[in-house]
Structures are given as C-alpha cells and as structure tokens.
N, C-alpha and C positions, 0 to 999 in steps of 0.2 A: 562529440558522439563517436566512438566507437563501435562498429558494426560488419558484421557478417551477413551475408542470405538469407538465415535463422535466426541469428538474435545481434542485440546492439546494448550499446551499455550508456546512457543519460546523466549527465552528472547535474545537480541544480544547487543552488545557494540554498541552506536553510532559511528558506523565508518563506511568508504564508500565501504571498503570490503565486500561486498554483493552477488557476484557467488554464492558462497556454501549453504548462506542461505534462498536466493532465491529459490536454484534447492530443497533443503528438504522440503520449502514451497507449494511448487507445487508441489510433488509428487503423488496427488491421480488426479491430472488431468492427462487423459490418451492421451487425444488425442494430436499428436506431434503438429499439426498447432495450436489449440485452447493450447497449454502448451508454444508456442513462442509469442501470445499473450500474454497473460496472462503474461509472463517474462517481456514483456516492460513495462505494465501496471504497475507489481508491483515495478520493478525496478525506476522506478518514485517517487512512493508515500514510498518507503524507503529513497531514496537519499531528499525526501519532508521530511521526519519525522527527517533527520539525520541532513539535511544543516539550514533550517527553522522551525522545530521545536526545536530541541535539541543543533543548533545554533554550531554545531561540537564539543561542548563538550563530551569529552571521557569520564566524569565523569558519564554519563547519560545512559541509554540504549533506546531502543526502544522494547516495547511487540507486539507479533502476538498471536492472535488465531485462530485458525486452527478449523470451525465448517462445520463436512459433513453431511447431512442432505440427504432423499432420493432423493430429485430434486436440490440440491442447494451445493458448493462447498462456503464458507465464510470467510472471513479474516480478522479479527479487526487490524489494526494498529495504535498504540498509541505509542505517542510519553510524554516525561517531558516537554514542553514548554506550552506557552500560550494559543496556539491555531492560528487558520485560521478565520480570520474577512471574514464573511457570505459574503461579495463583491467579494471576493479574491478563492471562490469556484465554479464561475465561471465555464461551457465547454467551452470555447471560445479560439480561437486562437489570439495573439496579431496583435494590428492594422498594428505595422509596418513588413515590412519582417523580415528584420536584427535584430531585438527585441533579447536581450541576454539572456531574460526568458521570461515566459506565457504559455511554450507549452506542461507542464509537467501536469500540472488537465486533459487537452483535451485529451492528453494522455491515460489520467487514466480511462477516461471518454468512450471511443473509444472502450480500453481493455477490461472492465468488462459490464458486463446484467444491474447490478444494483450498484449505489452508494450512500453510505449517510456519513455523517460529524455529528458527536455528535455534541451537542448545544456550546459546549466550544470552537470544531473545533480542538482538540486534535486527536481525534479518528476519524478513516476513516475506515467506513464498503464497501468491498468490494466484490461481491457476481458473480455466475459464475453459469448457468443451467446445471445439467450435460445432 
C-alpha cells in the first residue's frame, strides 16, 4: 500500500475474495448504515472489475485509491481490461425480472453520491459526502 494523509493506493489480485479488502477500503466511513451501503456498492464494482474487467484472470490485479478530502470520501477502481462501452454504464435495472445480470451498475449507482467512468471505462470513480 502506498499512501499519504489523504489518500493511499491498494493493489489486490483479481480474485473474488474480497471481505477483507472491502472492510480496509471503507475504513474512514464512520457511520455503520452509510459503511453497509457503501459495502454493497463497492462489492459490485470489485466483483465488475475482477469478472468483466480482468475476465478472472489471476495474472491481473485490480488498484484502488483511497482519496479523503474534507467533504468527500473517493475511490478509483481500475481494473487491466478494455473497459465499459459508454451503453453498458447505464443506472437502469434489466427489463426482464429473472435477467442473470444488469443489476450490478444500478447497484453502484444507489450506493454512492457520485459516480464517473474514465473515458476508457477502466476506471470507476466513486465518491461518498461525508
């Protein structure tokens, strides 16, 4: 880990084992309801960066950055794949019920204040008021 005052940088193996590195990522979020949000949210957009970015190769990791700011809690997650086609970044829930995916962005989307997709669709900034 790589780290400053302000922010730190987490590197993790692409793999779906994600508790532990989830609860160290959330650490400066204090409050218990807004830190179980926050866990779904981000739990999403790691298991997004590990299945669909990084395509479950172990070869790969995924980075987080970790930036606290005085209004604002931050989270870059960058994956090694292609990216997220700008269609596919979507909030929307899938049309059908039983749909086997779609409901992982909305998700994401619900969890956090603010979210943005670098131009590539690699990187997903996700941000939180304190």
């Amino acid at each position: 880990m790589e780290s400053s005052k302000n922010w730190a940088v987490f590197v993790h193996p692409s793999t779906l084992k994600l508790a532990a590195f989830i609860e160290t990522l959330i650490e400066p979020v204090i409050c218990k309801e807004t830190a179980k949000r926050i866990e779904l949210g981000m739990h999403e957009a790691l298991v997004n960066a590990v299945v669909h970015g990084n395509l479950l190769n172990p070869n790969k990791v995924i980075r987080v950055r970790r930036i606290l700011t005085p209004k604002w809690i931050v989270w870059q997650i960058q994956d090694e794949g292609l990216g997220i086609i700008q269609d596919k970044r979507l909030s929307s829930l899938p049309l059908e019920i039983d749909a086997n995916s779609g409901r992982g962005i909305f998700l994401i989307h619900k969890s956090f204040d603010d979210v943005r997709w670098s131009r590539k669709g690699n990187r997903l900034q996700l941000s939180i008021k304190k």
